[in-house]
PADRENNU-719619 format. One line per 10 residues: number of its first residue (from 0); their letters; for each residue x, z, y of N, C-alpha, C. Coordinates in steps of 0.001 Angstrom, whole numbers. Example, Ala and Ser with C-alpha at 12.3 -4.5 7.8 and 13.67 -1.06 7.14 Angstrom:
% PADRENNU-719619
0 = AS = 13190,7800,-5690,12300,7800,-4500,13200,7800,-3300; 12850,7080,-2250,13670,7140,-1060,12900,7870,30 $
This chain:
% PADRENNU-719619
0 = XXXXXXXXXX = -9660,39958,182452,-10074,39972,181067,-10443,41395,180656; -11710,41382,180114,-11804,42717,179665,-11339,42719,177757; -10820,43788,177633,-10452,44119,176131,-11040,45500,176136; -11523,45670,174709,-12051,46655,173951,-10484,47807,173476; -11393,48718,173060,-10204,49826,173712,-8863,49863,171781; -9327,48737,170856,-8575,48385,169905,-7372,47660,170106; -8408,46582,171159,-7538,45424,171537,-6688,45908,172349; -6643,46932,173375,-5660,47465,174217,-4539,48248,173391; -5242,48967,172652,-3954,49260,171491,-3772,48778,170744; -3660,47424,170634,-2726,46783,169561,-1952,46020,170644 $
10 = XXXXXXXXXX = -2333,45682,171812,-1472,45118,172670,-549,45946,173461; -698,47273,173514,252,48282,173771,1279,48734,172856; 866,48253,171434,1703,49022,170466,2389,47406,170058; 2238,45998,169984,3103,44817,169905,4440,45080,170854; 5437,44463,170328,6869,44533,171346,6707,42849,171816; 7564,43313,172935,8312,41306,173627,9114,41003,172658; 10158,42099,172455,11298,41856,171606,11898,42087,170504; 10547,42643,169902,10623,42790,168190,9030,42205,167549; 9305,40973,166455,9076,41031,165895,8250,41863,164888; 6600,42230,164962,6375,43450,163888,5360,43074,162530 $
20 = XXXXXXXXXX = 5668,43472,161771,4551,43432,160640,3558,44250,160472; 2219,43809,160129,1110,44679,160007,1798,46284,159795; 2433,46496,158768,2543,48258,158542,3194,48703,159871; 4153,47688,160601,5004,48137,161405,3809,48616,162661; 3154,47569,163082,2015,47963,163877,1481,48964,163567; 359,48965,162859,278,50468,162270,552,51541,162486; 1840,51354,162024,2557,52737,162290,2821,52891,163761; 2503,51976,164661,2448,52416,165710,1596,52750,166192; 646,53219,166368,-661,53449,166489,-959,55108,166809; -1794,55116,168078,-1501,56820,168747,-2393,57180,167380 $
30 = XXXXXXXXXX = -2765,58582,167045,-3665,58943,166137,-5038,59486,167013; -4715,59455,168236,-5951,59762,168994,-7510,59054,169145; -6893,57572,169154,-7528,56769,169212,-8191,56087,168079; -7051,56453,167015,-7794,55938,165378,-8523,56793,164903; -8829,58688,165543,-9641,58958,164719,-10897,58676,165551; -10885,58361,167100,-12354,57676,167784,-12977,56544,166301; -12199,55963,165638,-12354,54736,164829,-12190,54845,163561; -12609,55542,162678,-12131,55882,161433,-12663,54839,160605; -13544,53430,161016,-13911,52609,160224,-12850,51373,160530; -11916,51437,161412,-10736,50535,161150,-10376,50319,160033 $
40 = XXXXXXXXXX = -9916,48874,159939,-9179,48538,158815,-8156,47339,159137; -7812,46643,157951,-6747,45840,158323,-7223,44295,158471; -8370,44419,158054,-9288,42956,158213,-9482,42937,159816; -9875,44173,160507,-10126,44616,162125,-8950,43977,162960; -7960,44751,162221,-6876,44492,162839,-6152,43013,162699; -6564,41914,161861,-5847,41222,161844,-7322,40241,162739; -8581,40251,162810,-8874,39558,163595,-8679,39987,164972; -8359,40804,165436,-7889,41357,166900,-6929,40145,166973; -5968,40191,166216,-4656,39922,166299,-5116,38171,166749; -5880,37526,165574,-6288,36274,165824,-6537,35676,167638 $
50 = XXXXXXXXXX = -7982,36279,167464,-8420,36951,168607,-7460,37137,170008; -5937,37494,169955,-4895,37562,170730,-4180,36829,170643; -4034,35809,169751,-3259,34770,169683,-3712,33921,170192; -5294,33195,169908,-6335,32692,170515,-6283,32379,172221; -5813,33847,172694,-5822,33606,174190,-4651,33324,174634; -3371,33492,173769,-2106,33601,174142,-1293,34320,174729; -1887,35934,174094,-1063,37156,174085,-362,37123,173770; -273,36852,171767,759,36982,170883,782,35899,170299; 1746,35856,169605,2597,34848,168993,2454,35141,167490; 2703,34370,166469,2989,35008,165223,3624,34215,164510 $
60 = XXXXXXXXXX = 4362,34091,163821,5449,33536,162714,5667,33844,162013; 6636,33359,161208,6893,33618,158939,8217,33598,159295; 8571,35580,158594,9737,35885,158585,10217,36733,156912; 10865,35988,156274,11272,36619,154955,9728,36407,154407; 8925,35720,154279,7739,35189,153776,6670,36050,153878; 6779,36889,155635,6290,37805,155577,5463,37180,157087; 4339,37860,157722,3785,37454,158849,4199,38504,160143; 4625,37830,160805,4938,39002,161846,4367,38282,163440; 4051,39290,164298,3655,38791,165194,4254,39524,166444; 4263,39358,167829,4998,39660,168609,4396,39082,169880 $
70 = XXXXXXXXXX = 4526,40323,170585,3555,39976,172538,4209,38860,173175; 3771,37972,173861,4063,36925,174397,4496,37060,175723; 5302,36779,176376,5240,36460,178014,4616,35960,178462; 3648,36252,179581,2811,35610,180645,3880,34123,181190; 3087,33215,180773,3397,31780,181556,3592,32223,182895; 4850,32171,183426,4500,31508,185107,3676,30602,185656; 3070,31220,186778,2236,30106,187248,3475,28825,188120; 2603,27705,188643,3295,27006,189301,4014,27204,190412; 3346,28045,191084,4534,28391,192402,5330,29951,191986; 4956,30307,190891,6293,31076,190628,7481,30061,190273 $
80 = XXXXXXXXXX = 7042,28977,189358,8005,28453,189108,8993,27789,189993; 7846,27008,191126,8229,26817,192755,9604,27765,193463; 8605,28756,193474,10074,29824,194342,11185,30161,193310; 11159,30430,192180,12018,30675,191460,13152,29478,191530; 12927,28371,191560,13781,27214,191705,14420,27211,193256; 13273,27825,194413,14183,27517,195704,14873,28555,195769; 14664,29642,195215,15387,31181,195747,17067,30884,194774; 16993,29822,194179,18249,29308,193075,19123,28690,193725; 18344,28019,194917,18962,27035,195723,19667,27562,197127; 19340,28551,197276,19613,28826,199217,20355,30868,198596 $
């Protein structure tokens, strides 16, 4: 998959294991790369986000009536799931 060099930083700056909200993202964000982009905004950023959910990067949910979204785990394929079950067994 190719991603554009936004989409790589917003998927570098999402956690597995936190939960983040737009400002939280944001604020993660190198400043190197946002001033390459000084016409970013939050409309950009939330269709990225779509856009990543779409393929099943991220995830997103309603927390305190707020939107937060969060990097997904790669599905195992089938024979991971395969060996993972025999290496359980022996």
């Amino acid at each position: 998959m190719l991603f554009t060099e936004l989409e790589e930083l917003v998927l570098k700056t999402l956690s597995f294991y936190e939960p983040m909200t737009l400002a939280k993202i944001i604020l993660g964000f190198e400043n190197e790369i946002l001033k390459k982009h000084p016409h970013f905004n939050q409309e950009d950023l939330e269709q990225i986000l779509f856009k990543l959910r779409r393929m099943g990067l991220v995830t997103r949910r309603t927390m305190k009536d707020q939107r937060v979204w969060q990097r997904a785990h790669p599905p195992r394929t089938w024979y991971g799931r395969l060996w993972l079950k025999l290496s359980t067994l022996f």
